[in-house]
N, C-alpha and C positions, 0 to 999 in steps of 0.2 A: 779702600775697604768696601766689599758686598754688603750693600742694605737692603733690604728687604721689606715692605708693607702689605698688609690687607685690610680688605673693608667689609664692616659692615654695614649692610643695609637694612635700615630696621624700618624698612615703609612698612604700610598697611596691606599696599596693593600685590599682589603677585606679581610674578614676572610677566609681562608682555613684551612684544618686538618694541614698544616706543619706551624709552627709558623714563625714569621718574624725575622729578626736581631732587631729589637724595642723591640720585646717579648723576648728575650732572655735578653736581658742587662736592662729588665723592670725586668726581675726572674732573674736576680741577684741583685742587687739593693732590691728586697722585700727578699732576703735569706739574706741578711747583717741585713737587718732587723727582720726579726724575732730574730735574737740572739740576739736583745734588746728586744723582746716580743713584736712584732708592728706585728698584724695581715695585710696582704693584704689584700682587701675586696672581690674585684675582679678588674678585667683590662676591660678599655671600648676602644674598637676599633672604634673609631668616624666613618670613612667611610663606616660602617655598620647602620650608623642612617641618619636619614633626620633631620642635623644639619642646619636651614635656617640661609642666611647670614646675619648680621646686628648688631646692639649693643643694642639690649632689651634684657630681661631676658626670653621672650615669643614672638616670634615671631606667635602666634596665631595659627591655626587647622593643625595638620601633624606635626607640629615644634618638635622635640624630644632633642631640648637643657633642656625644663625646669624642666622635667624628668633626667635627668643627671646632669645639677647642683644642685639639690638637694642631689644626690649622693654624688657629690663629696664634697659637705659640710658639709655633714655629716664625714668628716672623719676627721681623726685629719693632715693628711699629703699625698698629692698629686705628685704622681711622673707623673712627664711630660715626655712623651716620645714621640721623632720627628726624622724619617730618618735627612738627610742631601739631598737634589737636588740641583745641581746649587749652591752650597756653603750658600744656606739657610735654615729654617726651611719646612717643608712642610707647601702647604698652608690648610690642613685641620688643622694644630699645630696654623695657625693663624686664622684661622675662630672661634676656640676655645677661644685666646686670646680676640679676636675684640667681642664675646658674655660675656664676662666677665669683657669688659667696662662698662656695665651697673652696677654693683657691687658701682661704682661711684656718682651714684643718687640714690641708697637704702641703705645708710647711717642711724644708728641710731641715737637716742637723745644724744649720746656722740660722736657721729662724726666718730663711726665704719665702713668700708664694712664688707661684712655678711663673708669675707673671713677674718676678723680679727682674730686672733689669729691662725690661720692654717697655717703650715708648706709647701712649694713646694720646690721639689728637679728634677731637670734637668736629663733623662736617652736619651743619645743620639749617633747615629752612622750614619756612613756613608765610601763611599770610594773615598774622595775629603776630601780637606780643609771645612774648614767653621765653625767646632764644638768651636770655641773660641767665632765667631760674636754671631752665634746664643745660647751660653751661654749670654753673653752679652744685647742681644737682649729681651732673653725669660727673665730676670732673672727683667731688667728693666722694661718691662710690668707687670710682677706677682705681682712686686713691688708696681708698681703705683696702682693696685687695690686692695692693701691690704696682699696681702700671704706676709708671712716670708721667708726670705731665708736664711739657715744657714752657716757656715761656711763649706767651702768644699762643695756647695751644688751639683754640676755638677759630671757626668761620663759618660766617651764618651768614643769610639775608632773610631780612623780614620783609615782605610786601606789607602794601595800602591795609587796613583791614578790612574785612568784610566783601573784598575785592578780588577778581577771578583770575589775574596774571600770579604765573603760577611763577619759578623761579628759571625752570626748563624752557619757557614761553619766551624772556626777554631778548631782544634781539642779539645784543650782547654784556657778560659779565660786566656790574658796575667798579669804576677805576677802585672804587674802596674796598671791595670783594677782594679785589685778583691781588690788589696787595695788601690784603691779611692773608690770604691763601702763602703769597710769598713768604710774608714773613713767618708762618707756619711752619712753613717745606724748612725753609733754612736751619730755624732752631731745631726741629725733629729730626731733623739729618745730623745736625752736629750732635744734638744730645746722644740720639741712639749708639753714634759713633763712637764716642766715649764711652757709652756701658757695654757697646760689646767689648770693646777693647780692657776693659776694665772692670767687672762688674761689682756692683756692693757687696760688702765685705759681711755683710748679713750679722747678728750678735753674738 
């Protein structure tokens, strides 16, 4: 079966030619997967779009959410990817979330959001605490609007704190990264597989 993923990047920073610590531990996370055959689609760097604030689906002329949610529902499984600031998500990972409250009142005739049956899995880093809350956090909102979350869905590292090695910086992924990351791929592959094949039966 053809599976399918994309990512969000919810850093801070723009796009430049050197990738982010988000981009890194987003390409890993999409190499775990492809050994289940889950193509990446591409990665959306939100702070490169004029994402307007709010909870509609369209925020009306300029808005570039509803060009991108269409994206990202096309796919069969969404990796969220969010720095750590201030032991939170960033707030461009919530301006994301707070546009995908509307998913709440475009419910089908069986009581679906359009994100029904779609898989989200958490890619997250930073050098401070925080990567548990905002597990917790991100994983409760996905929720409430419908994404699946699987077992093991979360992969984080946290650096030293107060400390400048950034996640992108270390020479190479530590052994307990790359097999959360695995164990990630695995379950989001199988889960997803099963809901396209099957999806919920809605009330």
């Amino acid at each position: 079966m053809t599976l399918t993923a994309i990512a969000l990047n919810c850093s801070l920073k723009p796009r430049t030619d050197e990738d982010s610590s988000t981009d890194k531990m987003i390409g890993l996370i999409a190499s775990a997967l492809a050994r289940h055959e889950v193509t990446l689609t591409e990665t959306i760097r939100l702070v490169d779009h004029d994402v307007k604030p709010g909870v509609e689906s369209d925020a009306g002329e300029g808005d570039a959410w509803p060009d991108i949610r269409r994206r990202i529902l096309a796919a069969d499984i969404l990796i969220f990817g969010t720095p750590i600031w201030l032991g939170q998500m960033s707030s461009v990972a919530k301006r994301a979330l707070e546009r995908m409250d509307a998913f709440l009142s475009e419910t089908d005739d069986q009581g679906r959001t359009p994100s029904s049956g779609k898989v989200a899995v958490a890619a997250i880093v930073g050098n401070e605490d925080g990567a548990h809350r905002i597990t917790a956090d991100l994983f409760q909102a996905l929720n409430d609007v419908g994404w699946t979350i699987p077992a093991a869905g979360a992969c984080y590292w946290v650096g030293e704190a107060m400390a400048k090695t950034d996640f992108k910086d270390l020479p190479e992924v530590p052994e307990a990264v790359a097999s959360t990351a695995a164990m990630l791929a695995s379950n989001a592959a199988h889960l997803a597989g099963l809901l396209k094949g099957m999806p919920y039966p809605g009330s």
